[in-house]
C-alpha positions as semicolon CSV with decimal commas, in nm:
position;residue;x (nm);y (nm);z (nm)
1;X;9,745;8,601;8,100
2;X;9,671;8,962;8,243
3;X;9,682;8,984;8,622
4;X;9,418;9,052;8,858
5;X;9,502;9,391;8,923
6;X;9,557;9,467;8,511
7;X;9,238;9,305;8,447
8;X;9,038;9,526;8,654
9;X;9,248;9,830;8,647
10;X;9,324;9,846;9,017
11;X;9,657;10,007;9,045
12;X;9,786;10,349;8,975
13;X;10,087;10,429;8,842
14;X;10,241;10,517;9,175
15;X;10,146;10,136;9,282
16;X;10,324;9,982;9,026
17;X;10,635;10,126;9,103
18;X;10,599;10,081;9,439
19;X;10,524;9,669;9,384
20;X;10,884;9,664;9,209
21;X;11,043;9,839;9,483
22;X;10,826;9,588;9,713
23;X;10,991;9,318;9,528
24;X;11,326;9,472;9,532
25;X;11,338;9,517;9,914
26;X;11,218;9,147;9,979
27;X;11,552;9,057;9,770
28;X;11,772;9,294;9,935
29;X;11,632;9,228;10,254
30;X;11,590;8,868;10,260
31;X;11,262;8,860;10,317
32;X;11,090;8,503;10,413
33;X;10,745;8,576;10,443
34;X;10,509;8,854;10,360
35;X;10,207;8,929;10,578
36;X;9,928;9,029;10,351
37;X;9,673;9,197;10,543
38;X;9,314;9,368;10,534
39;X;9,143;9,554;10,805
40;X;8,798;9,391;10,864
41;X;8,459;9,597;10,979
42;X;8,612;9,658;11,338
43;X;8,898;9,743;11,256
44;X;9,100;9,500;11,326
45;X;9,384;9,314;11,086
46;X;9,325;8,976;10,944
47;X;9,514;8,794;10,642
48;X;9,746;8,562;10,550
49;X;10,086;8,493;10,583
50;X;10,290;8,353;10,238
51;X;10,660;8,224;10,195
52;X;10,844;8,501;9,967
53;X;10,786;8,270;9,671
54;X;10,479;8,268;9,662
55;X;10,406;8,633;9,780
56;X;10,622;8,731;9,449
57;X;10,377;8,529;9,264
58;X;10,057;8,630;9,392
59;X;10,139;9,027;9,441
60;X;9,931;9,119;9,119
61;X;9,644;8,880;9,160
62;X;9,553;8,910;9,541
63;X;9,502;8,637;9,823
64;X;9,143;8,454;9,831
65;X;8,992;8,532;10,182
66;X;8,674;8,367;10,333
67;X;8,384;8,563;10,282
68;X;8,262;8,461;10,657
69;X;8,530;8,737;10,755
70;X;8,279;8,998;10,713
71;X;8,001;8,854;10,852
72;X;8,190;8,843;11,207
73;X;8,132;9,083;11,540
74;X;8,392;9,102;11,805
75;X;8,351;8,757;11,945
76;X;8,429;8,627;11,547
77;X;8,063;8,492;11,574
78;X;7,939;8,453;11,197
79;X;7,632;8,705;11,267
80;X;7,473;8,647;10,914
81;X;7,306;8,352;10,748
82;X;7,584;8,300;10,513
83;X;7,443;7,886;10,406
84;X;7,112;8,013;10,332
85;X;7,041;8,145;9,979
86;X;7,182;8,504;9,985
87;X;7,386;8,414;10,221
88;X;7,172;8,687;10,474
89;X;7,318;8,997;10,168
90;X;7,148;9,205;9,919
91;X;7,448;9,147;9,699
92;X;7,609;8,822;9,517
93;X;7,925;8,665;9,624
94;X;7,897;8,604;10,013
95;X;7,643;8,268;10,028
96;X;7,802;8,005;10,155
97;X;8,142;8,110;10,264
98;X;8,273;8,209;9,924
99;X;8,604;8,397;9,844
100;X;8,675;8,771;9,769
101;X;9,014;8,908;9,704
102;X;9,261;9,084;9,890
103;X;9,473;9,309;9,676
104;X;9,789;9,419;9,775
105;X;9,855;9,814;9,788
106;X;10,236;9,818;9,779
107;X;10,251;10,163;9,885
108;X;10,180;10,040;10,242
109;X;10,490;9,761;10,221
110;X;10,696;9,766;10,520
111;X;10,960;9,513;10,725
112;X;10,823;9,422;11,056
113;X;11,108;9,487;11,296
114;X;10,985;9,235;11,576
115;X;10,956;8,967;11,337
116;X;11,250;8,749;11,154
117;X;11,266;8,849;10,803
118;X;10,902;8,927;10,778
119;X;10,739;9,152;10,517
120;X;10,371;9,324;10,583
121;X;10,157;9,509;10,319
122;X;9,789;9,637;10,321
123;X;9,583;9,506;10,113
124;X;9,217;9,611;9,991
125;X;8,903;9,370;9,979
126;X;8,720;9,290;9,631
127;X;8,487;9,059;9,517
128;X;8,581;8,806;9,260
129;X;8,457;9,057;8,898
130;X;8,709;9,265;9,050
131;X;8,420;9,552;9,184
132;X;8,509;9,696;9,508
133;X;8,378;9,486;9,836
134;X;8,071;9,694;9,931
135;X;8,174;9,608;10,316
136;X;8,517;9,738;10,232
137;X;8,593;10,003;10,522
138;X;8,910;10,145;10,358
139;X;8,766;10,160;10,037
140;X;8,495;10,402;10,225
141;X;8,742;10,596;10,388
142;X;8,890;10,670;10,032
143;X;8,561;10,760;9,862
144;X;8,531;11,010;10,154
145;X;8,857;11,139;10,088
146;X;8,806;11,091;9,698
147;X;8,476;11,342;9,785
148;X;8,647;11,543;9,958
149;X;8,971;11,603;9,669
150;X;8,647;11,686;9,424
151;X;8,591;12,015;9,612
152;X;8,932;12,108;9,610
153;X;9,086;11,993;9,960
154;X;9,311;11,738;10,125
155;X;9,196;11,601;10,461
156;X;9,520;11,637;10,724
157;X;9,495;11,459;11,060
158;X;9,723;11,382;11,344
159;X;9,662;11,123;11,569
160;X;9,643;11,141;11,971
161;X;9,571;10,784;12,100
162;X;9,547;10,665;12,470
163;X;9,584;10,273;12,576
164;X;9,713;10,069;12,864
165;X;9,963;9,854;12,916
166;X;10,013;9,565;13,147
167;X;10,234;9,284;13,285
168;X;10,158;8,933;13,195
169;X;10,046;8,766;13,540
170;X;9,906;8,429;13,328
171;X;9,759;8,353;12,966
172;X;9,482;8,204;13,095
173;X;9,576;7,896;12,837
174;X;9,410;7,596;12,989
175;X;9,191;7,412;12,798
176;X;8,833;7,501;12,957
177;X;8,947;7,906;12,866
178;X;8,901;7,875;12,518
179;X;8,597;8,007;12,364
180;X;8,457;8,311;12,187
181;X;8,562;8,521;12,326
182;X;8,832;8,330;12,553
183;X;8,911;8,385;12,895
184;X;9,124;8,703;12,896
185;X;9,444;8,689;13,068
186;X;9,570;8,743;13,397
187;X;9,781;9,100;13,443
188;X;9,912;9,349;13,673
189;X;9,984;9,706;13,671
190;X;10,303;9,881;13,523
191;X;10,217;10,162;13,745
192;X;9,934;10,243;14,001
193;X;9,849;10,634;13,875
194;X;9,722;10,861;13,980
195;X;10,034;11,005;13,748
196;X;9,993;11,253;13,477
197;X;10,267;11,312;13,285
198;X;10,492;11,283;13,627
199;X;10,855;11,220;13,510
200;X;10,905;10,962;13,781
201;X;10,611;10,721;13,668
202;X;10,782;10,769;13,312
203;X;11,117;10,688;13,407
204;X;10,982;10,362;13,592
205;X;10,821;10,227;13,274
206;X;11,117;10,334;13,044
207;X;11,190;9,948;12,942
208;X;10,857;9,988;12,831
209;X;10,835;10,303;12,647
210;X;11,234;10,232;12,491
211;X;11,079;9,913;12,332
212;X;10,743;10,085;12,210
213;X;10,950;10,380;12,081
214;X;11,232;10,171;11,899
215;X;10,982;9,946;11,705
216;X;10,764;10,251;11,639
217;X;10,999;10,467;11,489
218;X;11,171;10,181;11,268
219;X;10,806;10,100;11,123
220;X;10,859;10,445;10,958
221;X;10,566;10,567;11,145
222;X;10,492;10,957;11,212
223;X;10,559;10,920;11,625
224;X;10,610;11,260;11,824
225;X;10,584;11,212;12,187
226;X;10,544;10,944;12,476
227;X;10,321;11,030;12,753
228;X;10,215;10,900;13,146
229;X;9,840;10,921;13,122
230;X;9,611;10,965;13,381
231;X;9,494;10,640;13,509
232;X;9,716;10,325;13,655
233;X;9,899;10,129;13,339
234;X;9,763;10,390;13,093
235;X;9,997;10,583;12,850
236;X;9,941;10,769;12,566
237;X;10,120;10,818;12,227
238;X;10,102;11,108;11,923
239;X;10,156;11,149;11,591
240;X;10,263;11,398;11,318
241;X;10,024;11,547;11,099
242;X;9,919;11,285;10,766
243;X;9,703;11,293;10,474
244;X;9,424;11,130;10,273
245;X;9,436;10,720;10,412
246;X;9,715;10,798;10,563
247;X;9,628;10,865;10,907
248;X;9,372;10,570;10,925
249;X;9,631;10,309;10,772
250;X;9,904;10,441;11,063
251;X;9,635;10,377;11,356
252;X;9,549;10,012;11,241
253;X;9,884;9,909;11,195
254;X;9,983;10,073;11,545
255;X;9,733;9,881;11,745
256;X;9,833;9,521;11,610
257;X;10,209;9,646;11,661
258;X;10,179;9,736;11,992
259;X;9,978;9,447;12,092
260;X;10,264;9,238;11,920
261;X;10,547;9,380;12,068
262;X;10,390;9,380;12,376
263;X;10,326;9,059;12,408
264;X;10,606;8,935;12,267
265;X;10,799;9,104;12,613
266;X;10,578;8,933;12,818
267;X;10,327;9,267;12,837
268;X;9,967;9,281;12,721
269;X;9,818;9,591;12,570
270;X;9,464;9,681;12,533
271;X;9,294;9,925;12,368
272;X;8,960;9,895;12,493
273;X;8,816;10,217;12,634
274;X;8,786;10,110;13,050
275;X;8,946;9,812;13,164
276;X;8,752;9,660;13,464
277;X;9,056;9,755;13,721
278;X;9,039;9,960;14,041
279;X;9,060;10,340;13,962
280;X;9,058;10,286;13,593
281;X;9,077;10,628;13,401
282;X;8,900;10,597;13,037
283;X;9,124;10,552;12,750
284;X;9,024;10,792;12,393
285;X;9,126;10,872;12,103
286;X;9,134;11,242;12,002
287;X;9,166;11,275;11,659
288;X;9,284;11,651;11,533
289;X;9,187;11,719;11,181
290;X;9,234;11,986;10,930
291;X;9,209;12,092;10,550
292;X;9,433;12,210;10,309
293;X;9,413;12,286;9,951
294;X;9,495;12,001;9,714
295;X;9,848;12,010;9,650
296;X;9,921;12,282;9,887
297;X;10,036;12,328;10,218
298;X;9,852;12,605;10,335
299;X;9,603;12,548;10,664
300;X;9,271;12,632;10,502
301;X;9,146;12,635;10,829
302;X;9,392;12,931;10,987
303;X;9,185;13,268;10,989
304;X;9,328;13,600;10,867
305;X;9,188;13,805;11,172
306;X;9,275;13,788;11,521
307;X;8,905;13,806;11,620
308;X;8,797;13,482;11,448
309;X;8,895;13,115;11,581
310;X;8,865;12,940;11,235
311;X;8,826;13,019;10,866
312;X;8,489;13,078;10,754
313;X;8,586;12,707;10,576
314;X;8,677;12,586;10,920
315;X;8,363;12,703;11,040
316;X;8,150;12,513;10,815
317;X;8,347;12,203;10,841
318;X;8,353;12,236;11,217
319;X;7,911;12,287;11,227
320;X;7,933;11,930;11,020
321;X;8,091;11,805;11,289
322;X;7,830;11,913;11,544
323;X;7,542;11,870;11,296
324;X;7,647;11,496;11,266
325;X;7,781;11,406;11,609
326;X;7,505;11,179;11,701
327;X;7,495;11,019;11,409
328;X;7,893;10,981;11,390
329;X;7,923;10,857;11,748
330;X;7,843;10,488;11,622
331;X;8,190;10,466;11,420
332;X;8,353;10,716;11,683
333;X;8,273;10,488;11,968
334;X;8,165;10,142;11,805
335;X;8,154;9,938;12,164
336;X;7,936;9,903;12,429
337;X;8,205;9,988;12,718
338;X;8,298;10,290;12,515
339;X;8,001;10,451;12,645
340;X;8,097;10,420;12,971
341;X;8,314;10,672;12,898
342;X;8,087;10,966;12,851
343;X;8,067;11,146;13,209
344;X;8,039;11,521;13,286
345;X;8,320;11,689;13,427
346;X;8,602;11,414;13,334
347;X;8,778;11,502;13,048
348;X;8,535;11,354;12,817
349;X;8,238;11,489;12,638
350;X;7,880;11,433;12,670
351;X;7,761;11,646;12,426
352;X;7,754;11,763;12,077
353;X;7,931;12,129;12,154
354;X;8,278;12,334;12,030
355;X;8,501;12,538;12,274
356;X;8,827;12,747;12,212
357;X;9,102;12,503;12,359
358;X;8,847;12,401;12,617
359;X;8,881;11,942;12,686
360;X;8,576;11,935;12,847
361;X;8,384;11,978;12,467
362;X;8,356;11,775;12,220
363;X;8,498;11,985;11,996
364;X;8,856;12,185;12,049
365;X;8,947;12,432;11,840
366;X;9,282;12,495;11,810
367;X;9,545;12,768;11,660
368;X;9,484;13,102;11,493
369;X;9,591;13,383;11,273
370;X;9,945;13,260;11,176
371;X;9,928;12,920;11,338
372;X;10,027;12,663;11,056
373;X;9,859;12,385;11,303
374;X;9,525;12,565;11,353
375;X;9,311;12,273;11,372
376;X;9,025;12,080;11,556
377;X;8,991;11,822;11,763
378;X;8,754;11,552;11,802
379;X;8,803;11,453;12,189
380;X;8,469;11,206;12,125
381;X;8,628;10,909;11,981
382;X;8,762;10,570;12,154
383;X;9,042;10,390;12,065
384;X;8,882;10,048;11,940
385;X;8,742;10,268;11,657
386;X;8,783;10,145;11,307
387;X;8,953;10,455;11,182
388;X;8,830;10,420;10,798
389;X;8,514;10,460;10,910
390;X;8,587;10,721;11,240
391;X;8,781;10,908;10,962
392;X;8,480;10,879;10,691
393;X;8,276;10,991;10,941
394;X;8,465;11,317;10,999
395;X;8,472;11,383;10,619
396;X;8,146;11,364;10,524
397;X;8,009;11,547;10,828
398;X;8,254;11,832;10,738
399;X;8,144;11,794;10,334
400;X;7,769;11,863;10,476
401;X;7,865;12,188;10,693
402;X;8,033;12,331;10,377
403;X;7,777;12,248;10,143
404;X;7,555;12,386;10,295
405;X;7,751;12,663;10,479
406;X;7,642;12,598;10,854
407;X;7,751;12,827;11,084
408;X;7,850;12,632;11,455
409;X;7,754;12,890;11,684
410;X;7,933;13,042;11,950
411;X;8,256;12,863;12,132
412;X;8,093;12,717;12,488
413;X;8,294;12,811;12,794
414;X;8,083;12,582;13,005
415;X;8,075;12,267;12,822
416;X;7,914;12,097;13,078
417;X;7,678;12,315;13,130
418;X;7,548;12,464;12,798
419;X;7,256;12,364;12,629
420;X;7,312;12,130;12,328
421;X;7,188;11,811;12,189
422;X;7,384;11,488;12,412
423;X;7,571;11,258;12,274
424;X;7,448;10,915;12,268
425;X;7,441;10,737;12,621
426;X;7,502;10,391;12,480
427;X;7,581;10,201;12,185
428;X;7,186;10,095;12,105
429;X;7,125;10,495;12,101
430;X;7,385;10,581;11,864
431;X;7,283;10,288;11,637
432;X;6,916;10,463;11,663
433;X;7,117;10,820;11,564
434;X;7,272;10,662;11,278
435;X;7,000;10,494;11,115
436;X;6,816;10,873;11,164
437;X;7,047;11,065;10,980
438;X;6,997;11,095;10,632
439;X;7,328;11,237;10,530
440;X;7,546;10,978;10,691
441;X;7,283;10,654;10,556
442;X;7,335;10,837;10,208
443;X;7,727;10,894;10,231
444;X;7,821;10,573;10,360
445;X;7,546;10,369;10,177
446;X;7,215;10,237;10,320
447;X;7,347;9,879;10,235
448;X;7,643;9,948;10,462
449;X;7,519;10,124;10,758
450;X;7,244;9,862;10,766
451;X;7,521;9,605;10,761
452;X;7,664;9,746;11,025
453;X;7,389;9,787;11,250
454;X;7,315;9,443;11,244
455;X;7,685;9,282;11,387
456;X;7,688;9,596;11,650
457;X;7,288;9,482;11,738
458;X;7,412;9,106;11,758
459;X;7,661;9,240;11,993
460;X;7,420;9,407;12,196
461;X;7,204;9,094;12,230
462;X;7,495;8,878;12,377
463;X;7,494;9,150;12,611
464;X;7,186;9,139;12,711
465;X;7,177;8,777;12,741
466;X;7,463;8,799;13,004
467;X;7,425;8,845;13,409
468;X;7,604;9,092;13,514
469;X;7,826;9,116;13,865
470;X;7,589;9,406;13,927
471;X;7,252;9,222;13,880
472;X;7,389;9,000;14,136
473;X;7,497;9,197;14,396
474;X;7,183;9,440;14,373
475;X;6,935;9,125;14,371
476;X;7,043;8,788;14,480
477;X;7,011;8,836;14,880
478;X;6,778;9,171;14,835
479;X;6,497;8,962;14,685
């Protein structure tokens, strides 16, 4: 009987040889268990773990999954009506907790290095005829990128991601701190900051950084430097240049590494955007992005005269950019304390605007006439951001400024300062921007930005529900 993935047609050419080479590695290495994973709506990894047996056995057909995976926000609160008919969706297969299919893509297949003869390979979600999952945020990302390859480009980016790091004080593991969410655990600092890229702070956390750097590297992934950041316990890594999925599939599998490692060494890592700690610096995630011709290797963003920043390509993509911002920020910044990032003169934007190698805007451009790296970065992202759809965001804003050939305006010295539409203030707002741009509802799919709208408004309702410490110090003795 035809597998799954010959049924349905869902692997290239270049997939099947990489499943034998899967297959031959597991032998070779000894492999015990395979980790077959999916990245959910947020972002982050979920799956299943199967003795090598069975992983051999299932590799063409997939691993049922719970259909109540997608219906989850970031508490894994089931946010939809999945027992009632419909199951709360405008599409069959998720009533009542039903399975869809995780399919491996043995491209991804890698040894985990912290873990005792343990495989790991990315899988993609489908529903049972074998049609794509409609929530699926890698298949997105690769219908951007698919988009993107019909007018003749690759999309390039390289990855600049900020996150702290902390001692393990307590777990927090008694019974009454269970919960959705849990109680979170007990830490203190690696280092107090205020530190930037101070050799001395580095050296201090080099048991740290050693580990990181090791398990990093043997992962196979595209790692350049280790930084001090700004703030106490934060750090920051970077990462080559990548293509297509590429750069998306690297920053999921990085966070759950990290966290893993960490952890494992008695450390716990967090990636959320400010920490409630004394002198807390915000943590993002600038994302630098370029374009190249399909199959080439030529910058098609790198201008031929020494009086232009970008391309006239590069132009257009980079007045997407702006043209969407508000409308992006929701899958740039998808939590309610990434907002809290957003402050004038701090490092971090707070509007939609482009400057020549200026970190107070939104936008950096970067490079020029002979620079092989002319790029641009996106300084407006956090690091909690599901990177299929941060990434799908990018593309199909950058699609719209070269259809339609916008021009961004001039580079603003005063980013601060200049006049230009602000970026959302909180995660309610940029939920309102995304429903109100046309482009982005077309190019992701009504179905799916509605979707999403609803577990990021469920979120926001908790929220609201909650007292917070400042409620009660501004109005419990005042009134």
């Amino acid at each position: 009987m035809a597998s799954f993935t010959e049924r349905h047609g869902l692997w290239t050419d270049e997939q099947e040889r990489a499943a034998r080479e899967m297959l031959e590695c597991m032998e070779a290495r000894g492999i015990d268990v395979v980790r077959f994973a999916f990245p959910d709506q947020h972002g982050i990894l979920r799956g299943k773990t199967l003795v090598a047996d069975e992983a051999r056995a299932v590799l063409r057909d997939g691993v049922n999954m719970t259909s109540t995976l997608l219906a989850k926000d970031t508490s894994h609160r089931t946010v939809f009506p999945v027992f009632t008919s419909g199951g709360g969706f405008d599409f069959p297969g998720m009533q009542g907790g039903a399975d869809f299919v995780i399919v491996p893509d043995p491209t991804t297949f890698r040894v985990l290095p912290w873990a005792e003869a343990t495989g790991w390979v990315m899988c993609d979600a489908y529903m049972q005829d074998g049609t794509p999952s409609p929530l699926a945020t890698r298949q997105i990302l690769r219908r951007a990128v698919e988009r993107l390859g019909a007018s003749g480009h690759e999309f390039v980016a390289g990855l600049e991601v900020e996150f702290h790091v902390f001692r393990l004080q307590g777990g927090n593991m008694n019974l009454p701190d269970s919960g959705q969410p849990g109680t979170p655990p007990e830490v203190e600092l690696l280092s107090h900051g205020y530190q930037y890229l101070t050799e001395l702070r580095y050296d201090s956390v080099d048991e740290v950084m050693v580990l990181l750097r090791k398990q990093i590297q043997a992962l196979g992934l595209p790692l350049r430097s280790l930084e001090i950041e700004f703030g106490p316990s934060q750090f920051e890594l970077t990462f080559g240049p990548t293509c297509g999925v590429e750069p998306a599939d690297t920053m999921v599998l990085l966070r759950s590494a990290i966290k893993q490692i960490c952890r494992r060494h008695g450390y716990h890592a967090t990636f959320m955007c400010r920490p409630r700690i004394p002198n807390v610096a915000s943590s993002g995630w600038h994302l630098h992005q370029s374009l190249r011709a399909a199959g080439g290797k030529v910058n098609a963003f790198m201008p031929e005269s020494a009086d232009e920043d970008l391309s006239p390509l590069g132009r257009h993509y980079l007045a997407g950019l702006i043209e969407h911002a508000c409308g992006a920020a929701a899958f740039a910044s998808p939590t309610i304390n990434g907002y809290r990032r957003y402050r004038p003169f701090s490092l971090a934007p707070d509007r939609a605007i482009w400057g020549r190698d200026n970190r107070g805007a939104m936008l950096r451009v970067l490079g020029g006439v002979g620079s092989a790296a002319t790029r641009i970065e996106n300084r407006v992202g956090e690091p909690t951001a599901n990177p299929y759809l941060y990434l799908a965001s990018q593309i199909f804003s950058g699609l719209d400024g070269l259809e339609r050939r916008l021009e961004p305006g001039p580079s603003a010295d005063a980013p601060y300062e200049t006049p230009a539409a602000h970026l959302p203030r909180s995660l309610g707002e940029a939920l309102q921007c995304l429903r109100a741009d046309p482009w982005l509802c077309a190019q992701f799919g009504q179905r799916f930005v509605d979707y999403y709208c609803h577990i990021k408004e469920a979120e926001l309702a908790r929220f609201n529900l909650e007292v917070s410490d400042w409620e009660h110090r501004e109005y419990f003795d005042l009134f």
